[in-house]
C-alpha positions as CSV (number, residue, x, y, z in Angstrom):
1,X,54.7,25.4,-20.7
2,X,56.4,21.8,-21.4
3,X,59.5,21.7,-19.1
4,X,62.8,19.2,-20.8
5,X,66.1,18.4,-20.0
6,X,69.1,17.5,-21.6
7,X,72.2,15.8,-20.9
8,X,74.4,17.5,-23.0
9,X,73.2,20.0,-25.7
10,X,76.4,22.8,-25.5
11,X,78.1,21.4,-28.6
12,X,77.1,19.5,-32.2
13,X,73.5,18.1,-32.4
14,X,72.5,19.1,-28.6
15,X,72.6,22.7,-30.2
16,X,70.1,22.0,-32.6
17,X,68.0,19.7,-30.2
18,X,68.1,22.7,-27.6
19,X,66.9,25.2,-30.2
20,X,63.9,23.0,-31.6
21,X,62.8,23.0,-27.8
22,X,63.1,26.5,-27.4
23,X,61.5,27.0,-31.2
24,X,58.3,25.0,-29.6
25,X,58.0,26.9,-26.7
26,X,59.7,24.5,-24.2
27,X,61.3,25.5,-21.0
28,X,64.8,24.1,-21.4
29,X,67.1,23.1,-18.9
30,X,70.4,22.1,-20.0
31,X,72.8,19.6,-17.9
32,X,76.8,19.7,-18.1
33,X,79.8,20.1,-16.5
34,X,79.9,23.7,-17.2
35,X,82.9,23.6,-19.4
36,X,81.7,24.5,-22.8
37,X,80.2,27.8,-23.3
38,X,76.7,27.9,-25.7
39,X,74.7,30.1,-27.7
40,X,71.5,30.3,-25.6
41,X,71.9,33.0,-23.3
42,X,69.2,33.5,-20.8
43,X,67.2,31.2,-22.8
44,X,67.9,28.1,-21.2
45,X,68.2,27.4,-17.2
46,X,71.7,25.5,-16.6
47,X,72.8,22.5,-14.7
48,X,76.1,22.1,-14.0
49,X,77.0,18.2,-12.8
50,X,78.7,15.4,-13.2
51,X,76.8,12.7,-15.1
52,X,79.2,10.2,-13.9
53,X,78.3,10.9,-10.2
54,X,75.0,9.0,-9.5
55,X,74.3,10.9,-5.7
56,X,75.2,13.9,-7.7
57,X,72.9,13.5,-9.9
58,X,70.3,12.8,-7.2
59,X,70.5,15.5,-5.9
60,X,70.8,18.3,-8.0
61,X,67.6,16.7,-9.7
62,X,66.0,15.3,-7.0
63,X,62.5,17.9,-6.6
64,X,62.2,18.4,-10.8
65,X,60.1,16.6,-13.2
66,X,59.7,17.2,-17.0
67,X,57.6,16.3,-19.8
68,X,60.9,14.9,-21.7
69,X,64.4,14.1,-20.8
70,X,67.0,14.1,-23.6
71,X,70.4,12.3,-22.4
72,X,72.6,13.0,-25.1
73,X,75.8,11.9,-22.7
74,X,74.8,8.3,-22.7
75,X,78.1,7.0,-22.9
76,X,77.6,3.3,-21.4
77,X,75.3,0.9,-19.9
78,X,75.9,2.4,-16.3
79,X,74.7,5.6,-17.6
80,X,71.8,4.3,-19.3
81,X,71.2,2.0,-15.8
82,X,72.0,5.4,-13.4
83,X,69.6,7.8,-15.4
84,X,66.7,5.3,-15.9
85,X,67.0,4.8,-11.7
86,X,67.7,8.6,-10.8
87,X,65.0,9.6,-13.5
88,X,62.1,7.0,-13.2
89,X,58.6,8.7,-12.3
90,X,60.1,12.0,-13.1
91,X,59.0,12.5,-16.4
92,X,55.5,13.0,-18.3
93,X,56.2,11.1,-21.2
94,X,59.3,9.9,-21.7
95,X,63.1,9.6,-21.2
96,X,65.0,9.6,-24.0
97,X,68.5,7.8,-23.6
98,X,70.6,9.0,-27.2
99,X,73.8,7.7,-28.3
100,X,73.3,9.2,-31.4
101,X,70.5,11.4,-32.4
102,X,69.5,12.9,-36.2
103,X,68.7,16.3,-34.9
104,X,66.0,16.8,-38.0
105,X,64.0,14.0,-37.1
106,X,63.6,14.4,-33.3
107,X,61.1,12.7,-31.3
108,X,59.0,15.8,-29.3
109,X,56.3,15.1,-27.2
């Protein structure tokens, strides 16, 4: 089973980006501070961090890889620069950094 991850996901497009994964038969694992419920139920494995903690992030994903990495909660160069670092080698095909993603035309491995 393809393994992802996703920055974000809990609210607007990162809904429907979660639910085209699960639709495809990916194993979804969603990343957030753990302040916004969602819809997925045991569907999804769940991260809680905080993207603007680099060691953080480190370490809570330190021993994972996946076949694509969606960071929806790209909010600035830093965390474009922190998740390339933190995520380089750890991913199949490719890291996805979104500012803004059309949830109809995704880009799935």
């Amino acid at each position: 089973m393809k393994k992802a991850l996703i920055f974000g996901g809990t609210k607007f497009f990162g809904i429907h980006l979660v639910n085209q994964l699960l639709d495809k038969g990916y194993h979804v694992t969603i990343a957030t501070r753990g302040q916004t419920p969602d819809p997925f139920g045991d569907s999804v494995r769940r991260v809680e961090v905080d993207r603007t903690d680099k060691q953080s992030l480190a370490r809570a994903f330190k021993h994972e890889t996946w076949d694509v990495i969606y960071d929806q909660i790209c909010f600035s160069s830093q965390d474009a620069m922190t998740s390339m670092e933190i995520f380089k080698g750890k991913t199949y095909n490719s890291l996805r950094l979104c500012l803004f993603t059309t949830w109809s035309r995704l880009l799935l491995p």
